[in-house]
C-alpha positions as CSV (number, residue, x, y, z in Angstrom):
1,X,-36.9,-1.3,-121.7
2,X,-34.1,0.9,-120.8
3,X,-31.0,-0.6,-122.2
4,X,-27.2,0.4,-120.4
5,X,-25.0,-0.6,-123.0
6,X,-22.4,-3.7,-121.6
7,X,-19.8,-3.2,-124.4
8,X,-17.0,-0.6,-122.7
9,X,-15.9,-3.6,-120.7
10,X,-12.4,-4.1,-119.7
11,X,-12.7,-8.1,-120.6
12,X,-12.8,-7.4,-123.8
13,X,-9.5,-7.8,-125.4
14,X,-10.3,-4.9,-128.1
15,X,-11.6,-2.2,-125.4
16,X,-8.0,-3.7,-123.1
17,X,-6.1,-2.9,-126.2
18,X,-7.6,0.2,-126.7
19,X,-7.2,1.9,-123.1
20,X,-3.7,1.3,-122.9
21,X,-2.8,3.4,-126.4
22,X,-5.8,5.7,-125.5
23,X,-7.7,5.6,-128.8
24,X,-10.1,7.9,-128.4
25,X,-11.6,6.9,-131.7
26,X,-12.0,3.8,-130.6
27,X,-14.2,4.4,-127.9
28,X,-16.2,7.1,-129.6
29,X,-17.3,4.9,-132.1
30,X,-18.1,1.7,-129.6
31,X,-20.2,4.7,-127.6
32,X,-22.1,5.7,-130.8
33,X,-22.6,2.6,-132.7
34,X,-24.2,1.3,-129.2
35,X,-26.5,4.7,-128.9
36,X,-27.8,4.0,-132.0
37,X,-28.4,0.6,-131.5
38,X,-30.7,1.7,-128.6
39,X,-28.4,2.1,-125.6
40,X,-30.2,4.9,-123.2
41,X,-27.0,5.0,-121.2
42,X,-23.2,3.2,-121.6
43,X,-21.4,1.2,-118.3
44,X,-17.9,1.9,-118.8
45,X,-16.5,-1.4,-117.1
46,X,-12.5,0.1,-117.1
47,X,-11.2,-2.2,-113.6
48,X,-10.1,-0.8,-110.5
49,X,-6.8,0.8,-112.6
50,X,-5.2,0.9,-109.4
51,X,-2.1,2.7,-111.2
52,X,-3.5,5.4,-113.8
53,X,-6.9,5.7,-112.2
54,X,-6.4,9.5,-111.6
55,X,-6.1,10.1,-115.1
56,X,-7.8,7.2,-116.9
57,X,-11.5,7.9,-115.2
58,X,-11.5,11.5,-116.4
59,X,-10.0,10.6,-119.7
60,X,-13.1,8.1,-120.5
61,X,-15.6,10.4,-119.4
62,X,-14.4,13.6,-121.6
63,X,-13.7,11.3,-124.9
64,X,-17.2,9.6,-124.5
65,X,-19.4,12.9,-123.7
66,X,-17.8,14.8,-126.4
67,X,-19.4,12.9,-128.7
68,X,-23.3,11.3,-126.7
69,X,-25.3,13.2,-124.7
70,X,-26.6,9.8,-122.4
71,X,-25.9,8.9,-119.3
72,X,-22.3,7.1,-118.2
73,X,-22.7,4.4,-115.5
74,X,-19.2,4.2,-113.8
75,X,-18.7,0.2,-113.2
76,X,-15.6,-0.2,-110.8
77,X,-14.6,-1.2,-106.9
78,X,-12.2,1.9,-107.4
79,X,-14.1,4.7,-105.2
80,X,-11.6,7.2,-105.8
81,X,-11.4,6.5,-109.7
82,X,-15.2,6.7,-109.8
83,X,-15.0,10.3,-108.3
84,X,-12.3,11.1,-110.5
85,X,-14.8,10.2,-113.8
86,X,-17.6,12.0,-111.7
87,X,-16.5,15.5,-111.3
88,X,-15.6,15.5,-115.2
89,X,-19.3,14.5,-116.0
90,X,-20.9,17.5,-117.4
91,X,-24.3,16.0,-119.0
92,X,-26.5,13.4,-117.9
93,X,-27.1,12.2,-114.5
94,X,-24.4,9.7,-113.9
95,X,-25.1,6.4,-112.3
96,X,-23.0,4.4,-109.8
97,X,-22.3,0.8,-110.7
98,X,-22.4,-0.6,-108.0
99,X,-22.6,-0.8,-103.7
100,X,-23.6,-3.9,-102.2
101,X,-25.0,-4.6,-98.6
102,X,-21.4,-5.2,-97.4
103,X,-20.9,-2.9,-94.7
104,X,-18.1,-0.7,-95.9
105,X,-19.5,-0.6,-99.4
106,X,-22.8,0.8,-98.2
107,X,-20.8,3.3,-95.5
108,X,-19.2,4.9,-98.3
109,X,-20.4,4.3,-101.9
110,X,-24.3,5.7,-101.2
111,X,-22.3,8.6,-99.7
112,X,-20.4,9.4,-103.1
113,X,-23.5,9.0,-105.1
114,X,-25.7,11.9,-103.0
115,X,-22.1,13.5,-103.3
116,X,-22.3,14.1,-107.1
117,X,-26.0,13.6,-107.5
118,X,-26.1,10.3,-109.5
119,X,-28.1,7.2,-109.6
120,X,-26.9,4.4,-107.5
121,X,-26.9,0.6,-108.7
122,X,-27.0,-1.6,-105.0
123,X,-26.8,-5.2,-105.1
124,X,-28.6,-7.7,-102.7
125,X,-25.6,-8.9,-101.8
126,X,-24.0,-9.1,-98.2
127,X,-20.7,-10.4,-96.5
128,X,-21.8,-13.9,-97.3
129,X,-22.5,-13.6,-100.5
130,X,-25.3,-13.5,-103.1
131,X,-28.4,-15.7,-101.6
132,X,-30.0,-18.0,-104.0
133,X,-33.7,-17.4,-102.6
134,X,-35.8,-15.0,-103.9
135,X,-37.1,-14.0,-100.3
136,X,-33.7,-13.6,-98.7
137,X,-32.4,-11.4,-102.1
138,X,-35.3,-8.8,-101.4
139,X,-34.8,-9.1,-97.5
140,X,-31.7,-7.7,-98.0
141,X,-33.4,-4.8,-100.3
142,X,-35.8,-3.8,-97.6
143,X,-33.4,-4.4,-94.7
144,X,-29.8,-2.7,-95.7
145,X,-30.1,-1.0,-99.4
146,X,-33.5,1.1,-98.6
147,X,-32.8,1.9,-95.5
148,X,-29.3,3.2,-96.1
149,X,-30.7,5.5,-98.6
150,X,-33.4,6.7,-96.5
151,X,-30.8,7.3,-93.4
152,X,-28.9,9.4,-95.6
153,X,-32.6,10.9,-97.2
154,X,-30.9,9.8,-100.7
155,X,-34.4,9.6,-103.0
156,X,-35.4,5.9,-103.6
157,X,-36.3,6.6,-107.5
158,X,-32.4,7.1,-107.7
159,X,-31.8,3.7,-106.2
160,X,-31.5,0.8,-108.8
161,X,-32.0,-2.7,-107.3
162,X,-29.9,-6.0,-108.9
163,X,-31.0,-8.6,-107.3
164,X,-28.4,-10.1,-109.7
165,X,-28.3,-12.5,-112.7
166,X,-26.0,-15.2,-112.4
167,X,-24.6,-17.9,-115.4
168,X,-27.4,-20.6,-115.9
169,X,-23.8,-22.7,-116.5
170,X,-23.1,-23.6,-112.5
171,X,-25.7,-21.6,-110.7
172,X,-28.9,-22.7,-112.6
173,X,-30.8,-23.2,-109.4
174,X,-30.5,-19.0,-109.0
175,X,-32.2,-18.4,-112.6
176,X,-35.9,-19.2,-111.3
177,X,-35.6,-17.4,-107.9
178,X,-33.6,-14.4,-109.8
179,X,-37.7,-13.9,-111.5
180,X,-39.3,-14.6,-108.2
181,X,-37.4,-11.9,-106.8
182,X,-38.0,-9.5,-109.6
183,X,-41.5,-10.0,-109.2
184,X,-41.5,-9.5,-105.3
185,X,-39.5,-5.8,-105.5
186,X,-42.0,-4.4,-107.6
187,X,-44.2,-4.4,-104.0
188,X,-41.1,-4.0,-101.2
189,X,-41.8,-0.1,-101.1
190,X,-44.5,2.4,-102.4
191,X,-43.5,3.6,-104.9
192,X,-40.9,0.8,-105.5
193,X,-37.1,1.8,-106.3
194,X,-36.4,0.7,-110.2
195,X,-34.7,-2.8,-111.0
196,X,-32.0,-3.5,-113.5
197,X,-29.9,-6.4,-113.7
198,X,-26.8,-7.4,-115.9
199,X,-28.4,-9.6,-118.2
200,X,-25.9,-10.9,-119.9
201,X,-24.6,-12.7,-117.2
202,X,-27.0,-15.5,-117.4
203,X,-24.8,-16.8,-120.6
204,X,-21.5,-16.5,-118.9
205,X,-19.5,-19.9,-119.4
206,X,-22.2,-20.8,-122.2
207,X,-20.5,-21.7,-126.2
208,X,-21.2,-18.6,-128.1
209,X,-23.8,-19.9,-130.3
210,X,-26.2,-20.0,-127.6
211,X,-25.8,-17.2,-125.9
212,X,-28.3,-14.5,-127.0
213,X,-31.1,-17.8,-127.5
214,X,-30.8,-17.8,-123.7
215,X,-30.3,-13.8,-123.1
216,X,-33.6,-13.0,-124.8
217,X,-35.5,-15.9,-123.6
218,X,-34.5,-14.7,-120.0
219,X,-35.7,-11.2,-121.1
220,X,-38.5,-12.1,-122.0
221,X,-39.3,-13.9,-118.7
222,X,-37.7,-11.0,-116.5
223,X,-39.8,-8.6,-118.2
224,X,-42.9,-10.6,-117.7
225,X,-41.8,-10.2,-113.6
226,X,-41.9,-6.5,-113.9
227,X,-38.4,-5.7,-115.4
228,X,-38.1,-2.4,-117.1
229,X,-34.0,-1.7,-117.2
230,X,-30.7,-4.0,-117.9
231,X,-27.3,-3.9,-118.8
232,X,-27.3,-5.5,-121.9
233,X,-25.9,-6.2,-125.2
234,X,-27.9,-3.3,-128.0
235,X,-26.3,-5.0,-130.7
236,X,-28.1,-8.0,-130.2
237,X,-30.7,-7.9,-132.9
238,X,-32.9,-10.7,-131.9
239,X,-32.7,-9.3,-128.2
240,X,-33.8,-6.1,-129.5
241,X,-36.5,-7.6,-131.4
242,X,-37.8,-9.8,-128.7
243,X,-38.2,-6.5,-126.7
244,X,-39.9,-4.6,-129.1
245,X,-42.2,-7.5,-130.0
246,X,-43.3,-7.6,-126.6
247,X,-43.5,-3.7,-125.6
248,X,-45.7,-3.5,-128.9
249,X,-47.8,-6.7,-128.1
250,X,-46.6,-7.9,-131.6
251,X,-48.2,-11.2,-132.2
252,X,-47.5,-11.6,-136.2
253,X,-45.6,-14.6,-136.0
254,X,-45.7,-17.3,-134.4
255,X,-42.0,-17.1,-132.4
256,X,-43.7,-13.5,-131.4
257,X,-46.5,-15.2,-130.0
258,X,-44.8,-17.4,-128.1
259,X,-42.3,-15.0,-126.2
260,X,-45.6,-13.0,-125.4
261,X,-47.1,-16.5,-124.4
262,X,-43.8,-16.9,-122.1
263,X,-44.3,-13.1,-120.5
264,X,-47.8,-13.7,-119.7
265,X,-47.4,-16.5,-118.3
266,X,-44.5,-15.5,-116.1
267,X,-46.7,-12.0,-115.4
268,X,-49.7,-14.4,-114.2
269,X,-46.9,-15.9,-111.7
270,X,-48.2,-19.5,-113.9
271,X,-45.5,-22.4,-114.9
272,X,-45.3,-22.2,-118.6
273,X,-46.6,-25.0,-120.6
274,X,-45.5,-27.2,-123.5
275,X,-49.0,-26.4,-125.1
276,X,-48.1,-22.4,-125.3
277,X,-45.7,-23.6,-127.7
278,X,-45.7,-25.1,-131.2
279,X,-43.0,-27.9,-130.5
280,X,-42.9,-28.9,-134.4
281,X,-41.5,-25.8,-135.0
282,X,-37.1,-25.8,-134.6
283,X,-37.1,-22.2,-133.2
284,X,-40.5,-22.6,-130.7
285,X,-38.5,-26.0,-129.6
286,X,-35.8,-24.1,-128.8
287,X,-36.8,-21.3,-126.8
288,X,-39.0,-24.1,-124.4
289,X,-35.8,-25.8,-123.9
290,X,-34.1,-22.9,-123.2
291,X,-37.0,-21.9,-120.8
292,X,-36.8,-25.4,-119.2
293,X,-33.0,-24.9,-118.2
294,X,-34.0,-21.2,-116.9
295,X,-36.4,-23.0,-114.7
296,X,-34.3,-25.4,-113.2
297,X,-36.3,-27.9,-114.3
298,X,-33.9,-29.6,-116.9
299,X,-30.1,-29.9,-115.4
300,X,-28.2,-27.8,-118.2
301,X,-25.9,-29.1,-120.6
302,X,-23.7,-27.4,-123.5
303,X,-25.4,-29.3,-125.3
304,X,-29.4,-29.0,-124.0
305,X,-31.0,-28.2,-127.2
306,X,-30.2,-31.5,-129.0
307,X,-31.1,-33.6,-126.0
């Protein structure tokens, strides 16, 4: 699994705090700590900075690669602050973060990303919004984001499709099709253009407690559809684990056989069943709860896992 690290996000009181006094330190350690947690590449998430952009874009990019060699994936609807960050960029290929299938967002931002050679995250989302359906989420793969890349002969293993996670907290019904959709795009193209998504998302709105039971459950299901790349949280040691025991085929335990159960199953395009998991047990009984809210088959609740 490649991991972008999610935690250089401007939502974040701390990182808020730290880009208006410009500690350096600060984000040199966030960018390490998360590299050695397992980040292959960090989102820097800074806002449009519609006043200090021309200064604030470069500044991140030279206090970051002065001390990581991976990749920086420039998360903002500023075009010109993105450039900015870009041209200071002297290691890894850079990645885009993100167009969508709105018309003057795929006009321009595909354009930057052949500019400065980078890898381009594209959502499936148009001028109405995100679909919920899986089919109309990869329609809009196949009909804008490929073709725009081709038209403009930008290569397709560059282009990142999100067909995008949203909070299983008021948009439950997108969780299941957000799989279905994952599965489907590993067969739009030959070869097909990677997937990522922001998995975190899926736990927006969701008490804290919760929130990595239902990220690494989700995981495990999206990389049962074929997922192999995320924005995502490395300091999440249960995620991490969940990943690992599933890239190893680590069936040990019993929680490790069931998320390998719960892949399979969702690999095999089959409905998981109660029997893949031993009920009796408190942390087996939680993860099939968790995967009955991800497939819309139980209506979710703060307070699903003692129902």
């Amino acid at each position: 699994m490649y991991i972008i690290g999610e935690n250089i996000h401007i939502i974040s009181d701390k990182v808020k705090e730290a880009l208006k006094a410009r500690d350096a330190r600060f984000f040199q350690e966030l960018a390490v700590r998360q590299v050695e947690h397992g980040a292959q590449a960090l989102d820097l998430n800074l806002g449009p900075r519609k006043a200090d952009w021309e200064e604030v874009f470069p500044w991140i990019v030279e206090t970051i690669e002065a001390v990581v060699d991976v990749p920086l994936s420039f998360d903002s609807t500023n075009l010109q602050g993105i450039e900015a960050g870009l041209k200071k960029v002297t290691k890894a290929q850079p990645i885009i973060n993100s167009t969508s299938a709105e018309p003057e967002r795929l006009e321009k931002v595909p354009l930057l990303a052949k500019k400065y050679n980078t890898r381009l995250i594209a959502l499936t989302m148009g001028q109405s919004g995100i679909p919920v359906s899986a089919d109309e989420r990869v329609n809009i793969a196949i009909e804008k984001l490929i073709p725009r890349a081709l038209e403009i002969d930008f290569p397709l293993s560059d282009l990142i499709i999100d067909p995008l996670v949203l909070t299983v907290s008021g948009c439950q019904e997108y969780c299941p099709e957000l799989i279905n959709a994952i599965h489907a795009l590993q067969y739009v193209w030959d070869p097909p253009p990677p997937v990522s998504v922001g998995l975190s998302n899926v736990s927006n709105g969701v008490p804290r407690p919760n929130r990595s039971l239902i990220n690494r459950t989700y995981c495990a299901m999206l990389m049962g559809a074929g997922l192999k790349m995320m924005i995502a949280d490395p300091f999440d040691a249960q995620l991490r684990e969940t990943i690992r025991i599933i890239e190893t085929r680590d069936d040990s335990t019993p929680v490790g056989r069931c998320y390998l159960k719960l892949h399979d199953r969702i690999a095999a395009m089959e409905e998981p069943q109660p029997g893949d998991f031993d009920l009796s047990d408190p942390e087996q009984l939680a993860i099939w709860k968790t995967v009955q809210i991800l497939l819309n088959k139980v209506i979710y609740a703060d307070g699903y896992l003692s129902n």
